[in-house]
C-alpha positions in Angstrom: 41.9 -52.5 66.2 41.3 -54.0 69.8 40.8 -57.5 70.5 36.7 -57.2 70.5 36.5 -55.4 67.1 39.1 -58.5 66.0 37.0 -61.2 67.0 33.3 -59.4 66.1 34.7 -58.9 63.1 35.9 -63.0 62.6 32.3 -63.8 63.0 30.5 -62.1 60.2 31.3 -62.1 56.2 32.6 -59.6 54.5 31.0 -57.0 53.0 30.3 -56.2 50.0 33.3 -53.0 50.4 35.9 -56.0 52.2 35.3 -58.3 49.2 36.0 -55.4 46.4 39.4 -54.9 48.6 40.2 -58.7 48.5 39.3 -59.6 44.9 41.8 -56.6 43.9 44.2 -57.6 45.9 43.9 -61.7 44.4 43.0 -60.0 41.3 46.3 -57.6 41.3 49.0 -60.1 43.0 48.6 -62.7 40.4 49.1 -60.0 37.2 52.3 -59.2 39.3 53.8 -62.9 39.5 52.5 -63.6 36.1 54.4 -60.0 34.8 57.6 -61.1 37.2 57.6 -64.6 35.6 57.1 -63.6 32.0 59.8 -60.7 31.9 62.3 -63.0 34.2 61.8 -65.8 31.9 62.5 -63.6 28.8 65.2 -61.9 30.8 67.4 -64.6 32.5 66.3 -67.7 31.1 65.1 -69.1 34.0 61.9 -69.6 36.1 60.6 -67.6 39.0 60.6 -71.0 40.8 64.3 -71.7 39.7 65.6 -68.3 41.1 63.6 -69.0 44.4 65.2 -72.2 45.2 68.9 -70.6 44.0 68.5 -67.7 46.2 67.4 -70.1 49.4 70.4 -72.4 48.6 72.8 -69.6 48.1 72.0 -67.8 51.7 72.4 -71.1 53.2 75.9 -72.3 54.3 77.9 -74.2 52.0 75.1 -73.5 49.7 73.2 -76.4 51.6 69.7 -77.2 52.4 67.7 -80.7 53.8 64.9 -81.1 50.8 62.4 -80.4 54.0 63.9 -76.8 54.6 64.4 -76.1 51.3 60.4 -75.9 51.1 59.7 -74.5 54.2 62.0 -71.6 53.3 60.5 -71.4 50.0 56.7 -72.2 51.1 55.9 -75.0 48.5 54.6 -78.5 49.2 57.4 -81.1 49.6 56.4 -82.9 46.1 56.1 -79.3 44.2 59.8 -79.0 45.4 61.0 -82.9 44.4 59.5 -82.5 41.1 61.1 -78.7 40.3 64.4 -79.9 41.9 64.6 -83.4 39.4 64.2 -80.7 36.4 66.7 -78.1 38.0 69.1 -81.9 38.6 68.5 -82.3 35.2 70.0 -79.2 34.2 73.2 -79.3 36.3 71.9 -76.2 38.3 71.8 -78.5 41.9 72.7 -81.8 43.2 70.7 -84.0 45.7 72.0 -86.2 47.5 71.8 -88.2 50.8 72.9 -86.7 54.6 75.5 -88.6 55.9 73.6 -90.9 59.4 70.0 -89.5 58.0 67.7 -91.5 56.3 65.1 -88.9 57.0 65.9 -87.0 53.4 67.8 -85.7 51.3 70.3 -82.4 50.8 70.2 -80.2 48.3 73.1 -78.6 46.8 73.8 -75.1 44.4 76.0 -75.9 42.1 78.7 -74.0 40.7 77.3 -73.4 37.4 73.6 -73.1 39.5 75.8 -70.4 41.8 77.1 -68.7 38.2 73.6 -68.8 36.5 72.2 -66.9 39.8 74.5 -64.0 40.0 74.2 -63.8 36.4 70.3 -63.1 36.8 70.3 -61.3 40.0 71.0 -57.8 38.3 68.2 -58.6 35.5 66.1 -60.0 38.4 66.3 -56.7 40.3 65.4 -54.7 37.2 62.2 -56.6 36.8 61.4 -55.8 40.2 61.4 -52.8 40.1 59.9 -52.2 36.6 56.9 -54.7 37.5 56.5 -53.5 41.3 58.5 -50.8 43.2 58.4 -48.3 40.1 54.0 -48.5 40.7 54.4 -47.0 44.1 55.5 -43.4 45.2 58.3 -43.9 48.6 55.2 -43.0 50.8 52.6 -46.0 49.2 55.7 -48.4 49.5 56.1 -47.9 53.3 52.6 -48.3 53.7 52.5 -51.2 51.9 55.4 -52.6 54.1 52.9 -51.7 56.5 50.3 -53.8 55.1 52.0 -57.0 54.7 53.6 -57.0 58.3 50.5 -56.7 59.3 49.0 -59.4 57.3 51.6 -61.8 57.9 51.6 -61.3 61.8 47.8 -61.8 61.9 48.6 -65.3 59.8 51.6 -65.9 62.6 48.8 -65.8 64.9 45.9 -67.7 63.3 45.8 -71.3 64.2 46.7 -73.7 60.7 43.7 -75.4 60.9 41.6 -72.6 59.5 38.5 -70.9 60.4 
């Protein structure tokens, strides 16, 4: 699509056609986090949300993470994140705790038994993953979905955050 179709098409609705596309899509993408987070929850125990914030913390060195990056990486809002994090304190699986010469924020740590808990559900993880989503798709529809969400997430690099 050139840049005139782009921006013709920014200044008109949808139609009818577009709309049918995007309220599968909403439609289809929550039945797929709902289905990951039941069959995760009845396989490992723990939340969608939980594994998310384990898996940031243990690609990060020293299993580390300011509170601030922790949500960025994750894409939640900074008080989502405190109030998940207190509950995942509570259960030994991290530790906050202040950065030495920052009173900007706090860290975030994986513990060892958070660490243990991950690896543990990585492999049931995976199997839910691919049961929920990759096993819908033949190798060809799963490339061009690939292609489909670069896409869509370049065209959101480029938008401006403000909105329309």
């Amino acid at each position: 699509m050139d840049e005139t179709t782009a921006q013709v098409r920014g200044k008109r609705s949808p139609t009818r056609d577009e709309l049918a596309v995007w309220r599968d899509y909403i439609e289809t993408s929550e039945a797929v986090k709902r289905a990951l987070a039941a069959d995760f929850q009845a396989t490992s125990g723990m939340s969608p949300g939980d594994y998310g914030v384990m898996l940031a913390l243990s690609e990060a060195p020293d299993r580390l993470l300011r509170s601030s990056e922790l949500a960025d990486v994750i894409g939640w809002e900074r008080s989502r994140l405190s109030h998940h994090l207190r509950r995942m304190e509570d259960r030994k699986l991290i530790i906050r705790h202040k950065v030495d010469g920052d009173s900007r924020g706090a860290a975030v740590t994986l513990t060892d038994a958070g660490a243990d808990l991950f690896r543990k559900s990585s492999t049931s993880h995976l199997r839910v993953v691919r049961d929920v989503f990759i096993d819908a798709f033949t190798p060809e529809q799963l490339n061009a979905m690939q292609t489909a969400v670069q896409a869509l997430r370049t065209h959101l690099q480029k938008r401006p955050t403000t909105g329309c």
